[in-house]
C-alpha positions in Angstrom: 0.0 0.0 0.0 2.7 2.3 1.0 4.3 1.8 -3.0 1.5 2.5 -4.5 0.5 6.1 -2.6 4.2 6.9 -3.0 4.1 6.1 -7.1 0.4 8.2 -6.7 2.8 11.0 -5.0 6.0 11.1 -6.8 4.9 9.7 -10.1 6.1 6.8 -11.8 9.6 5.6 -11.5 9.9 4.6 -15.5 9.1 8.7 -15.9 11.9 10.4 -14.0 14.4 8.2 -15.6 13.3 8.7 -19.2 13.9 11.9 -20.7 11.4 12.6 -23.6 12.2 12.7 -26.9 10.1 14.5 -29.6 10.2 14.7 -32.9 11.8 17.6 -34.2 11.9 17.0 -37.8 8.0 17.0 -38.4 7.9 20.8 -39.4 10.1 20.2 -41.7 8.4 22.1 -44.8 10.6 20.5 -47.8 9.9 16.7 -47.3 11.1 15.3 -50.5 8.9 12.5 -51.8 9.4 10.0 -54.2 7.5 10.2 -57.0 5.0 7.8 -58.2 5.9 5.5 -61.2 2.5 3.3 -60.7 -0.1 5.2 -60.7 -2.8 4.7 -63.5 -3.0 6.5 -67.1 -6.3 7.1 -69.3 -5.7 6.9 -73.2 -8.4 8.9 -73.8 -10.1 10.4 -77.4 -11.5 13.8 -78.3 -13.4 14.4 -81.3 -13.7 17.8 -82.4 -15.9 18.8 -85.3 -15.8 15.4 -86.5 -12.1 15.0 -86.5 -10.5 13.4 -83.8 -7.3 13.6 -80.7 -5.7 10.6 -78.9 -4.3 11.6 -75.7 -3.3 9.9 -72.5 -3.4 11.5 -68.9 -3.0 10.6 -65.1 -5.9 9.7 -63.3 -5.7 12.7 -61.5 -9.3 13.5 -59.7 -11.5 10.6 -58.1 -13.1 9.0 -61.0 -11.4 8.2 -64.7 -14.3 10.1 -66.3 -13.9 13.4 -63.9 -9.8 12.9 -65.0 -11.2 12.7 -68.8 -13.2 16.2 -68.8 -10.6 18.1 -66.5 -7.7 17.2 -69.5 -10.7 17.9 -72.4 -11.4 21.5 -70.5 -7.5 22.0 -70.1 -6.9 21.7 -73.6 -10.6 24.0 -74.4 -8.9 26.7 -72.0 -5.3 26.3 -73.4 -6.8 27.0 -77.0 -8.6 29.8 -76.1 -6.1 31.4 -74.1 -2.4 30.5 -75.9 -1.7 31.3 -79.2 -0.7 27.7 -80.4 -1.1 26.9 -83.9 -1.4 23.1 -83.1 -4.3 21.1 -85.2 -6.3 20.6 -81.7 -6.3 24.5 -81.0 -7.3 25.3 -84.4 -10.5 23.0 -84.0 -11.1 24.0 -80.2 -11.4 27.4 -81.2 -14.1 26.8 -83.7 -16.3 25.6 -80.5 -18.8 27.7 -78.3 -18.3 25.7 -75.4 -16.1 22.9 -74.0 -19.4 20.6 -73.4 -19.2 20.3 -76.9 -16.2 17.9 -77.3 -16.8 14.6 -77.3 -14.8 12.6 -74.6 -14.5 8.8 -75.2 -11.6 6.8 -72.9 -9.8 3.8 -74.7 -7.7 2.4 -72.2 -6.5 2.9 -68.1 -2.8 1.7 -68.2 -0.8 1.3 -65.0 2.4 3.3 -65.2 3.5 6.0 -67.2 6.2 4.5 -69.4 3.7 2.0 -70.6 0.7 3.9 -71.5 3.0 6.0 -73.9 3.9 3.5 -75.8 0.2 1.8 -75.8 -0.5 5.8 -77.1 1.3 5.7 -80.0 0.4 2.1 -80.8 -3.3 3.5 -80.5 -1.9 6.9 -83.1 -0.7 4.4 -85.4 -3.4 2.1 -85.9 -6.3 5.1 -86.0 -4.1 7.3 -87.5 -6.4 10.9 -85.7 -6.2 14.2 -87.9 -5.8 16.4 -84.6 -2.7 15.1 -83.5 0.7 17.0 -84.1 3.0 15.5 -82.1 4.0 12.2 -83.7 6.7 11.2 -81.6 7.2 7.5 -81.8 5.3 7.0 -84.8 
C-alpha cells in the first residue's frame, strides 16, 4: 500500500528516468517525396468537329471520367487562351463551349512509361487528324 500512494505522489519511476524525446523534424516544410511511377494513365479520345485527338493523362481527380473532362477543359482553355497553332487548338477554337467535345476513354494503363507506348500504338493504328505531335510513330 505504502508503493503505491508513493508512485500516486512522486509519479512513476519509469518517468523520471526517461527523458522525452520528440520529434523535431516533423515541421520540416521540404519533405522530398518519391515520385510515383504506378499510378494509372487514361488513353483517352476527343473528337472535335468530327475529327478526332488521342491523348493519354493521369488519373488525377476521383473517378477516370472526372480525370477525362478536366484534361478535355484544359486543352478548351489552353486553346482559347495560348496562341498555339497546333491542329487541336485550331479545331477548339471553332467551338462555343467545351461541353461540346466529345470525350471517349480507350484504355486505363498502370504506369506511365507503358501507356505512352500503348498511345502511340493506338496513333498508329487510328491514325487521328488532330494530332501534331508524332513522336514515336
Amino acid at each position: 500500500m505504502w508503493l503505491f500512494i508513493h508512485i500516486l505522489c512522486l509519479g512513476s519511476l519509469v518517468d523520471s528516468l526517461v527523458k522525452p524525446l520528440y520529434n523535431t523534424h516533423m515541421n520540416t516544410k521540404n519533405t522530398v517525396r518519391k515520385k510515383r511511377t504506378d499510378r494509372n494513365h487514361i488513353i483517352y479520345e476527343l473528337v472535335v468537329n468530327g475529327m478526332n485527338y488521342i491523348g493519354v493523362t493521369a488519373k488525377t481527380e476521383s473517378t477516370v471520367n472526372k480525370s477525362v473532362l478536366a484534361r478535355a477543359a484544359k486543352h478548351f482553355y489552353r486553346a482559347k487562351k495560348e496562341n498555339k497553332d497546333w491542329s487541336l487548338c485550331v479545331a477548339l477554337r471553332e467551338l462555343n463551349d467545351k461541353s461540346e467535345i466529345e470525350v471517349y476513354v480507350h484504355e486505363i494503363v498502370r504506369g506511365k512509361a507503358a501507356a505512352h507506348r500503348r498511345e502511340v500504338e493506338l496513333r498508329r493504328q487510328l491514325k487521328p487528324v488532330l494530332n501534331t505531335d508524332t513522336r514515336g510513330d
